[in-house]
C-alpha positions as CSV (number, residue, x, y, z in Angstrom):
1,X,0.0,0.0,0.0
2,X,1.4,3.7,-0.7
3,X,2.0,5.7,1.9
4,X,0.4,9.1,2.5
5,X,2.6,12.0,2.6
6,X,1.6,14.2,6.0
7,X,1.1,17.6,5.3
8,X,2.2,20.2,7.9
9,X,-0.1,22.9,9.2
10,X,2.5,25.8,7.9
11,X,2.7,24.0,4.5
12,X,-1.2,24.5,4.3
13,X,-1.5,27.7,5.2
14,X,2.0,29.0,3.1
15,X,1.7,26.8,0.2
16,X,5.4,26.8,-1.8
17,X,5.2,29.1,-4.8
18,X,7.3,29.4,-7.6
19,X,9.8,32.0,-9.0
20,X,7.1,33.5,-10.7
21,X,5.2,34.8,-7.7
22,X,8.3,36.2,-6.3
23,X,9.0,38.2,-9.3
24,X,5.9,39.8,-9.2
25,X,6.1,40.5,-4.8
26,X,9.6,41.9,-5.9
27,X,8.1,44.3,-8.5
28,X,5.1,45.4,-5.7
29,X,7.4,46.5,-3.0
30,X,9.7,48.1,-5.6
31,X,6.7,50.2,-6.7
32,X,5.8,50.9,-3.4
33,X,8.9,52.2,-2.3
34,X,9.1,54.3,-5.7
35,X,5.4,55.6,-4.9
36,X,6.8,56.1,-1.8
37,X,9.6,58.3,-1.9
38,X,8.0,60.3,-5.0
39,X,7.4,64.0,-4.2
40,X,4.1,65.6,-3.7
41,X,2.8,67.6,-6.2
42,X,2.0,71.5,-5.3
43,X,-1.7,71.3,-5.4
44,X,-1.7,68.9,-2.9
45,X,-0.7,71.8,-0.3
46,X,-2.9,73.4,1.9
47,X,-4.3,76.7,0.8
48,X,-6.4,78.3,3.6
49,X,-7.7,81.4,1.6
50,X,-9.4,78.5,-0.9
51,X,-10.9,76.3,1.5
52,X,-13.3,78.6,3.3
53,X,-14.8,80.0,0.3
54,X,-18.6,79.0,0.8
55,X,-19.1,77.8,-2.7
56,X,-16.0,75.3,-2.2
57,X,-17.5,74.4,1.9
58,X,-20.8,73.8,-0.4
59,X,-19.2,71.8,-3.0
60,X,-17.7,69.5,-0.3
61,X,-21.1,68.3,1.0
62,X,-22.6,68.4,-2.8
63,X,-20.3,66.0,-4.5
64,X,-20.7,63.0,-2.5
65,X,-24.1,63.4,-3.4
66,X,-23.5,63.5,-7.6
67,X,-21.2,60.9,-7.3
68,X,-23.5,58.7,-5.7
69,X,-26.5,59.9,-8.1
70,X,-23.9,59.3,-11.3
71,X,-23.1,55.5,-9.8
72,X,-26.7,54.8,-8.7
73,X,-28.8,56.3,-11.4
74,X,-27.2,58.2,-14.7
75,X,-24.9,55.6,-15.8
76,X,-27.2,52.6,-15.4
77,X,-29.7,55.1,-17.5
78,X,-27.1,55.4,-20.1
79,X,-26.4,52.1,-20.5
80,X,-30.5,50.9,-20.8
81,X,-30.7,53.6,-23.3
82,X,-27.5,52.3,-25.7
83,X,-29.8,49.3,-26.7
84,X,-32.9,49.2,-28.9
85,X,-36.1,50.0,-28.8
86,X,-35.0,52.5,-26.1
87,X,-31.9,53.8,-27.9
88,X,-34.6,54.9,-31.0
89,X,-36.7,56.4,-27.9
90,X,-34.8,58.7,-26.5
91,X,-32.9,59.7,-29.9
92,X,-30.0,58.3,-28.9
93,X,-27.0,58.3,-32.8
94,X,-23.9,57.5,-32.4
């Protein structure tokens, strides 16, 4: 009869991977550390005179709002309307 090879618990957990996969965790933290230690640009800075204007204290409580419309409602509508019959409906010509 053949004998079963025993498995250990870390060999389960950690399976062996190949040269392959360590290549690509190799290229990962390489990009990391090149995001990393990239400069930030100038518009990222803070700018106190700009972010008490009321429109832009408006605008930060709006756009949450028109994302969430755009992902919820407009680009599903879009998408219904790119097929037939509703596409001749609404007009729609590419």
């Amino acid at each position: 009869m053949v004998e079963q090879q025993k498995i250990g618990f870390r060999s389960r957990i950690f399976p062996a991977r190949g040269p392959r996969s360590f290549r690509f965790g190799l290229v990962m933290v390489v990009l990391a550390l090149a995001l990393q230690a990239a400069p930030a640009s100038a518009s990222d800075e803070y700018e106190p005179s700009d972010a008490g204007f009321p429109i832009r204290v408006l605008a930060y409580v709006v756009h949450p709002v028109g994302v969430t419309l755009d992902y919820l409602i407009f680009r599903p509508a879009y998408w219904i309307g790119s097929y037939e019959p509703f596409r001749t409906v609404f007009g729609r010509t590419d």
